[in-house]
N, C-alpha and C positions, 0 to 999 in steps of 0.2 A: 504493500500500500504506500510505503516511506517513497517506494522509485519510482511510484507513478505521479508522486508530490511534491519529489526536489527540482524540476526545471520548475514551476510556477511557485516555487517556495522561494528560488532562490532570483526569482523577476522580484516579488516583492521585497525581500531581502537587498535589495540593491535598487529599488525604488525611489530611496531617500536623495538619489542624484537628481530627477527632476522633483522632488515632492518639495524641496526648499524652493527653488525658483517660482513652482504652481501656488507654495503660499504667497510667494510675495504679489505674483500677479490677482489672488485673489482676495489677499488684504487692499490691493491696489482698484477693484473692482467694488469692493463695499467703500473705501473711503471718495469714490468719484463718482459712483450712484446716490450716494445718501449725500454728498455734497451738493450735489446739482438741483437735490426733490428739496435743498435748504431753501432755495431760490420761489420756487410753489410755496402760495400760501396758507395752505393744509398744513402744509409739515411744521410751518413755522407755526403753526397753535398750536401744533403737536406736542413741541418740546415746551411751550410754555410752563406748564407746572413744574417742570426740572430745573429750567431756567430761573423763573421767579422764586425758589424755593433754596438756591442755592448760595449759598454766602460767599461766592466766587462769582456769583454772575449775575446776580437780581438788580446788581447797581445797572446795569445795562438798561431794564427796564425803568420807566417813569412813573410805573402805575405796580410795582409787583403782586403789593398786595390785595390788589383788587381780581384779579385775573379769573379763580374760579367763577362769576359773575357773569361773562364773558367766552368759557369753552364753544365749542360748536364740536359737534362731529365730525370726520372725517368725511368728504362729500358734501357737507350742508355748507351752500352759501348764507350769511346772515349780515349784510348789508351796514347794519347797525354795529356788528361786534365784530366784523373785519374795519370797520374806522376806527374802532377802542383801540385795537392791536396796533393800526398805524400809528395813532399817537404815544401808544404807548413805549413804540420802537420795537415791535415782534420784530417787524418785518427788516426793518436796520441792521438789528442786530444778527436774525440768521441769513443776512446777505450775506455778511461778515462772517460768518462761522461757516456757509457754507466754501467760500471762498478761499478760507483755511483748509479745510476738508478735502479740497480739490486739489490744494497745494501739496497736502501730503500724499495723495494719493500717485500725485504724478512723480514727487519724489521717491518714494517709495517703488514705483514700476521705474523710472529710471534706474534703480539698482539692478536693473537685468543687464547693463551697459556700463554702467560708471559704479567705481568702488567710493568715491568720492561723495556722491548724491545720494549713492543706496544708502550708505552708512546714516546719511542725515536723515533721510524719510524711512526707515527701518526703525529710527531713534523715537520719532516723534509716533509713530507709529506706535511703538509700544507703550509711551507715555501718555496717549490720549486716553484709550479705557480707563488708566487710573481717575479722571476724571471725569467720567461715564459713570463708572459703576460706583465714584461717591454720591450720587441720587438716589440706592437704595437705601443711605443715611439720610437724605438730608431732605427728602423728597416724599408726605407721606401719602402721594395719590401713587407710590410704585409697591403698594401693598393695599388687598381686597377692606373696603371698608367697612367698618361695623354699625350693616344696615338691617340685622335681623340674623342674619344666617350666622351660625356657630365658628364658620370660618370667615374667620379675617384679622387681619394683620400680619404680624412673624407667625409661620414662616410662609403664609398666603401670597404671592406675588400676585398683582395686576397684572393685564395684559401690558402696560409699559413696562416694570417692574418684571417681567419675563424677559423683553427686548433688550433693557438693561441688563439685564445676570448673561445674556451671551456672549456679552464683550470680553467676560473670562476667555474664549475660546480667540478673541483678536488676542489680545493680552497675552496668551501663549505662545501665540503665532507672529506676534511680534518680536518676542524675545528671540525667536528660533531666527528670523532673519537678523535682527540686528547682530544678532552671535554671527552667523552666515557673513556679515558684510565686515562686521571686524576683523573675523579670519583672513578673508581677501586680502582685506586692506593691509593686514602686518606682510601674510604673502610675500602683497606687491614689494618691489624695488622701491625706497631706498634701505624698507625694514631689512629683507633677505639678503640684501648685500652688505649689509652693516652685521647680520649676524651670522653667514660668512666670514667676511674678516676675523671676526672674535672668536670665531673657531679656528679661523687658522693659526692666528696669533696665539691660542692654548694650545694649541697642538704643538706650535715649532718651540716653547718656551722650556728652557733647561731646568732640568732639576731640581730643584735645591737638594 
């Protein structure tokens, strides 16, 4: 059974040569889609209660602590509470985040090409989730509320509160490239010829 499983044991087994680069293209794939839906006005209500809720980012908003007053749905235009959101800078503010989002995104796929640019967007990459996934602290519409039902709160996530807990899996996959892009980069020249030399130099050196 073992000889009929070592040629596809040993494809997987050595898979990891394209699986790093398919991370990066595919972290580079969510940070340039969800950048771009920043720009649609859905999404920017979307992130609103993450936004207004966070002590890193509410200052952005004019109005934070009005916002629950103001949700819409997903697909519902509301005339009245897309003009809140104007004034109150949704819309400002995730131009600007998506904006970022794109930037990482392309830096980070430029890391299929440059050891230089991958390393940066590889970086930033793995430092955004940590600031994602502080909204299941700081944020508390990313856990089920307590409107009857026996469940809610810890360890209940909302359906935001779910979108958030994934970004472990960027978060992971972050680390694995920026590790990937560091490697390279020591690799490349002028690291490898510098330590080169240092070994030559211990090798040719006398005794004591």
């Amino acid at each position: 059974m073992i000889g009929y499983l070592r040629l596809p044991l040993s494809w997987i087994a050595h898979s990891d040569r394209v699986g790093i680069p398919l991370m990066r293209v595919a972290i580079a794939i969510v940070f340039l889609w969800i950048g771009a839906l920043k720009f649609a006005p859905y999404e920017a209500d979307s992130i609103t209660p993450f936004v207004a809720n966070s002590p890193f980012m509410s200052f952005f908003y004019e109005h934070p602590a009005e916002y629950k007053a103001h949700l819409t749905h997903e697909g519902e235009l509301k005339p009245a509470e897309r003009a809140w959101q104007t004034a109150n800078n949704t819309y400002g503010f995730s131009d600007g985040l998506g904006t970022l989002e794109i930037t990482i995104g392309l830096l980070t796929l430029l890391g299929v090409f440059s050891r230089r640019w991958g390393i940066v967007g590889a970086t930033l990459s793995f430092l955004t989730p940590f600031v994602t996934l502080s909204f299941l602290i700081t944020t508390p519409d990313a856990w089920v509320s307590a409107l009857g039902d026996a469940q809610h709160g810890f360890p209940y996530l909302s359906g935001g509160g779910r979108l958030v807990l994934k970004d472990i899996m960027l978060l992971a996959g972050g680390l694995l490239i920026m590790a990937d892009s560091a490697r390279a980069f020591l690799e490349a020249r002028p690291f490898a010829k510098l330590q080169t030399m240092t070994a030559s130099r211990t090798s040719t050196a006398p005794a004591e």
